[in-house]
Backbone bond lengths (Angstrom), bond angles and torsions (degrees), N, CA, C in turn:
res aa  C-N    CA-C-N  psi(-1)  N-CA   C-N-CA  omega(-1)  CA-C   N-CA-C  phi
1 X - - - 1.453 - - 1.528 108.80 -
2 X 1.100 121.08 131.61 1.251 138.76 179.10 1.546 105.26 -70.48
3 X 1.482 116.90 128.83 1.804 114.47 167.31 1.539 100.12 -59.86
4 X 1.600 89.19 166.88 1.568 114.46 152.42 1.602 134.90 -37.70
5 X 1.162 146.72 74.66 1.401 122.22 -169.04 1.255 124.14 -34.96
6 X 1.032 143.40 144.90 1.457 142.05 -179.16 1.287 97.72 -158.53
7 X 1.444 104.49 106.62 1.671 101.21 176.13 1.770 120.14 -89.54
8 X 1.221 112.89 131.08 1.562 114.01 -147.61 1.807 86.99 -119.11
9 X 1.383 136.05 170.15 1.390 155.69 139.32 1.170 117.57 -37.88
10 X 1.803 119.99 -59.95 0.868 161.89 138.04 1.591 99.07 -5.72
11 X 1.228 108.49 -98.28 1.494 119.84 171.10 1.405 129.75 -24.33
12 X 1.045 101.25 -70.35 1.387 136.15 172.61 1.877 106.52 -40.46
13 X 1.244 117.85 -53.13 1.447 140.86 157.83 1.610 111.58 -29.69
14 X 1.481 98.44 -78.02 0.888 108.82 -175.15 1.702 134.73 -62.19
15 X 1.527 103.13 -28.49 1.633 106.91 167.48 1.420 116.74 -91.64
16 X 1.398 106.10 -1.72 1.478 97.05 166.80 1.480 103.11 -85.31
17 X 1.488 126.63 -41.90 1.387 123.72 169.22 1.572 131.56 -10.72
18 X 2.009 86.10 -68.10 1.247 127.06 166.35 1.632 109.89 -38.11
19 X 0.964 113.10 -57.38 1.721 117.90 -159.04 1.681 103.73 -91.06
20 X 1.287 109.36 -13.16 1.514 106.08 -179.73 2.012 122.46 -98.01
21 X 1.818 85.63 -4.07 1.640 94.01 167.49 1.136 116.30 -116.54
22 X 1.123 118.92 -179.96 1.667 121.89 163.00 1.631 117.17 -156.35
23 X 1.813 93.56 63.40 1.385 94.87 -173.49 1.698 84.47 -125.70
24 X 1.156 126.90 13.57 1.600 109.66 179.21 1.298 140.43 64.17
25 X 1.711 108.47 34.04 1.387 127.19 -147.78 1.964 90.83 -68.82
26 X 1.582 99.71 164.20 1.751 136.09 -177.90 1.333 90.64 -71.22
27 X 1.159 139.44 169.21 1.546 137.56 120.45 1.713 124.17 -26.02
28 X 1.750 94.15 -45.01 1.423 87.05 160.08 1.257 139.07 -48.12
29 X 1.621 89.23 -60.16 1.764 92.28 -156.26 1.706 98.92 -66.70
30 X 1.167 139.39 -19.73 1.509 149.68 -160.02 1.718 78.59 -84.08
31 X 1.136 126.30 -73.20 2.092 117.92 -165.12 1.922 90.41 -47.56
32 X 0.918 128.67 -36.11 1.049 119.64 -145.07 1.885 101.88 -70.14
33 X 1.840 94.23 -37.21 1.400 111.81 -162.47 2.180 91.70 -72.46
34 X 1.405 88.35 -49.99 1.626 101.28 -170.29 1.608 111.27 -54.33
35 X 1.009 111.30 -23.28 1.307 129.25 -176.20 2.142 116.46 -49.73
36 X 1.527 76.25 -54.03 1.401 92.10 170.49 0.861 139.46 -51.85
37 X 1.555 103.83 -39.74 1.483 116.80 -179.58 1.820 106.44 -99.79
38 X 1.222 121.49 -8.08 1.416 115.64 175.70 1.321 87.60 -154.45
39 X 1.329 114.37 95.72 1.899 135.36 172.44 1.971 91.25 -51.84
40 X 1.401 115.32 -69.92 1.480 115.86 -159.00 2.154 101.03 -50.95
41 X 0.692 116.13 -23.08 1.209 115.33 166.05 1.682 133.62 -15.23
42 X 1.491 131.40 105.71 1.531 97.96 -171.28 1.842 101.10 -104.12
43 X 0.871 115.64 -159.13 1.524 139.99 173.19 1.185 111.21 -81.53
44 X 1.568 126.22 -34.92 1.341 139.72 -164.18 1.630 96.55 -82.20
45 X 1.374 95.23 -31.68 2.062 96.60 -161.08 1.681 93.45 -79.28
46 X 1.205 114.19 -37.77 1.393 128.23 -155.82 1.954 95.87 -74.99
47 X 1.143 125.90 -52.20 1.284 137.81 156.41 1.125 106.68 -50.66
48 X 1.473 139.67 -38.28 1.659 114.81 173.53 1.423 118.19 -77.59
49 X 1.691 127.92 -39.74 0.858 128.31 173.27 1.465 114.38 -65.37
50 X 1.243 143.43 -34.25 1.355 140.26 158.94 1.436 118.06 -36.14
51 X 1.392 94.77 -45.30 1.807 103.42 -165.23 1.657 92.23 -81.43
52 X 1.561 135.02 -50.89 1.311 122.25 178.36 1.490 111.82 -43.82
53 X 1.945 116.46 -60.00 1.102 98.86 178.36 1.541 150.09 -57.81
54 X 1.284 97.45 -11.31 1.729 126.67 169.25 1.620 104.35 -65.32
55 X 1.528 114.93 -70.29 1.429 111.09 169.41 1.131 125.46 -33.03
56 X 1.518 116.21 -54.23 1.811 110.12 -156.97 1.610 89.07 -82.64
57 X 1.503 138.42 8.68 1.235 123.77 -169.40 1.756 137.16 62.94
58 X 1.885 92.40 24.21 1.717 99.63 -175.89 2.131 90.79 -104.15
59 X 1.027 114.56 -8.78 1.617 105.22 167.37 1.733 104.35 -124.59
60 X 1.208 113.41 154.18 1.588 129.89 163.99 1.374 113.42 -87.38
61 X 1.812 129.64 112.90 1.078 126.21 -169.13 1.806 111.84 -112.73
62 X 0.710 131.76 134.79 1.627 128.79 -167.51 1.913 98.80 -157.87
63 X 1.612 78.80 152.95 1.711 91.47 173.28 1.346 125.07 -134.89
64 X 1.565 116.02 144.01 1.845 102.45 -177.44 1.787 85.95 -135.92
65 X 0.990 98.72 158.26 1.787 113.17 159.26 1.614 88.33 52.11
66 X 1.026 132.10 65.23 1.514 140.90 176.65 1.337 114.84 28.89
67 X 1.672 114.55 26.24 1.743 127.48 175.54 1.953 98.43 -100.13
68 X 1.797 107.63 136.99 1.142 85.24 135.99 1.336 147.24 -109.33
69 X 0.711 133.56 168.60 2.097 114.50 -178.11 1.780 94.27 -134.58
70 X 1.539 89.80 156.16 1.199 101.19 -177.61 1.591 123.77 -115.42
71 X 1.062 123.33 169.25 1.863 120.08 169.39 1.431 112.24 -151.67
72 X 1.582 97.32 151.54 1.225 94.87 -166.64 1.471 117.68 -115.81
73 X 1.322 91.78 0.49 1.695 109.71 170.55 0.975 123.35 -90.78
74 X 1.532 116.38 106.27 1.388 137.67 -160.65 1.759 105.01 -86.95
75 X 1.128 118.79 13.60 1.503 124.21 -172.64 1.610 107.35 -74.86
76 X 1.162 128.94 165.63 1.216 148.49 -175.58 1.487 102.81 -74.67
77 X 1.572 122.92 85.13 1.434 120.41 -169.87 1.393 116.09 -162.97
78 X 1.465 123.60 170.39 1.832 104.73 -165.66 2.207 83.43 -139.59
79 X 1.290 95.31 163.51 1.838 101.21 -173.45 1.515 103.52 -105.87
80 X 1.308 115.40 122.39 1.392 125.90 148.70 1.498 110.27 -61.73
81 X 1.382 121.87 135.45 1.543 119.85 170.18 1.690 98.10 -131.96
82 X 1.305 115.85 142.53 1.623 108.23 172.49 1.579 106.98 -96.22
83 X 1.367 106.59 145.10 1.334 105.06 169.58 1.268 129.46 -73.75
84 X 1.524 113.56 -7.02 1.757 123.42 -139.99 1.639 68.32 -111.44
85 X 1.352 140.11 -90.91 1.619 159.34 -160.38 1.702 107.88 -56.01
86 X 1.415 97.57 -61.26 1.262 104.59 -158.84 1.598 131.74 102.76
87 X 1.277 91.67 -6.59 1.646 110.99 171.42 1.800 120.72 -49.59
88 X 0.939 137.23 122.39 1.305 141.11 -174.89 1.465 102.96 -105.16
89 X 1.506 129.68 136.64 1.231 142.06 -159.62 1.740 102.26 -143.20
90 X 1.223 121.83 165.49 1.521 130.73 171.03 1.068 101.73 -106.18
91 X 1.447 142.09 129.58 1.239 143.94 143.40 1.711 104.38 -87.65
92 X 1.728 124.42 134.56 0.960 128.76 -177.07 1.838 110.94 -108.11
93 X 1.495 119.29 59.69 1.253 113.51 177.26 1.470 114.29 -103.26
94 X 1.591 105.57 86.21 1.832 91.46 -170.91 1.408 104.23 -47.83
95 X 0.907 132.11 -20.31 1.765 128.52 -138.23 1.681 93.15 -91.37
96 X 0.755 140.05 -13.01 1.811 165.37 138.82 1.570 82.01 -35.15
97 X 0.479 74.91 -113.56 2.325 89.79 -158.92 1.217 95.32 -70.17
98 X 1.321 151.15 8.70 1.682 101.49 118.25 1.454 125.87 -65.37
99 X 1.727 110.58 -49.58 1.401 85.58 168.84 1.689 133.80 -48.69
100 X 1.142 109.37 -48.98 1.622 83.93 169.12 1.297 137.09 -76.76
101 X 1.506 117.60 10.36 1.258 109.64 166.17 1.751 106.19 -95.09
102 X 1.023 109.34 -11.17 1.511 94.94 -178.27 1.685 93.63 -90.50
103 X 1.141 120.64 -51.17 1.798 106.22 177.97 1.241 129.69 -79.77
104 X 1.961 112.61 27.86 1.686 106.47 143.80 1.379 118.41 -82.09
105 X 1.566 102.35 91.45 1.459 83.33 137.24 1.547 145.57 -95.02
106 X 1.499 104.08 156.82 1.563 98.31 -158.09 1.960 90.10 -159.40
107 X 1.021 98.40 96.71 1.416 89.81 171.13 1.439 155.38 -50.48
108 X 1.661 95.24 -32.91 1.639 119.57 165.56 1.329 107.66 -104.60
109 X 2.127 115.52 28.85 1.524 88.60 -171.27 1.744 86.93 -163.64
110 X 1.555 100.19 141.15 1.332 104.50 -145.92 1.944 77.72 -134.97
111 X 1.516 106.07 97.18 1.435 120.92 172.20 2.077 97.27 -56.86
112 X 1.549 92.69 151.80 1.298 111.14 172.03 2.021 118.29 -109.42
113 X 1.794 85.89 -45.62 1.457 121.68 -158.26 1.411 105.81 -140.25
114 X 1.273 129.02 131.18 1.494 134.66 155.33 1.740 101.32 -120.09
115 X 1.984 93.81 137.53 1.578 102.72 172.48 1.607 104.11 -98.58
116 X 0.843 123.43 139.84 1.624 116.53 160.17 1.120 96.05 -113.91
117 X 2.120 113.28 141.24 1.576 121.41 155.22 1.100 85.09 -112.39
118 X 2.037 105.87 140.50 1.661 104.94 148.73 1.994 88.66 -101.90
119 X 1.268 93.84 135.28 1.501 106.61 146.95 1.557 122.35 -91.41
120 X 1.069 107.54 139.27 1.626 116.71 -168.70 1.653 120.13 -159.47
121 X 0.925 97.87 -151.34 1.901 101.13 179.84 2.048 90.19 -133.85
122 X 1.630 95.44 136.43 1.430 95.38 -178.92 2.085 100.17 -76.98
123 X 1.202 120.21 177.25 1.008 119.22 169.84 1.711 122.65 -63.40
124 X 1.891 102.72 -48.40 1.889 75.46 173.48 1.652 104.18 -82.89
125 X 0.992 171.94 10.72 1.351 176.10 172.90 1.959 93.59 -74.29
126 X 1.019 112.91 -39.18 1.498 119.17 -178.91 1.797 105.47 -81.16
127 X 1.304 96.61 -22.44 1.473 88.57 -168.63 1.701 106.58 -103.74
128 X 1.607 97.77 17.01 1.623 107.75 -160.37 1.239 139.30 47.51
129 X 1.285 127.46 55.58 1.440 156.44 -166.78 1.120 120.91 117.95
């Protein structure tokens, strides 16, 4: 079940944050940025509104190395993550998730959204620094 909408400052802050980077920030690093602009701010608020916006499906939430990071680009696209750095990247192949959204089948289950991670090695991480 989806919460209540409640449109907050707070909120509001934060998915514009979301939509104006594309580095895949923690909960952290996002309080850290939000911070600035609203000091009284906690971690707790910043973690609820993340997690609402994850629910209603207006942010993309994923986890690697027991982090989660977030995105705010709702576009037709799948995440490179390196194993060596940890760097998170956009790969833009719609043609990726349409195919897999047209070949779930699932009888009691009617896909909306598919995430793809490739895990990999970034290019300098391959080249060892």
């Amino acid at each position: 079940m989806i919460p209540v909408r409640r449109n907050t400052v707070q909120r509001a802050m934060i998915l514009q944050h979301l939509k104006s980077v594309d580095t895949h920030p923690t909960a952290e690093q996002i309080y850290a940025r939000i911070k600035e602009d609203i000091p009284a701010i906690s971690l707790a608020t910043v973690y609820r509104n993340l997690n609402f916006l994850a629910d209603s499906g207006e942010v993309i939430r994923f986890e690697f190395r027991g982090k989660t990071h977030f995105d705010g680009d709702m576009s037709s696209h799948q995440h490179g993550i390196c194993r060596g750095c940890g760097r998170v990247f956009d790969i833009f192949k719609k043609s990726i998730s349409d195919y897999a959204m047209k070949n779930c089948r699932a009888s009691e289950f009617k896909p909306f959204q598919v995430n793809v991670l490739f895990i990999g090695m970034c290019k300098n991480c391959r080249k060892g620094g």
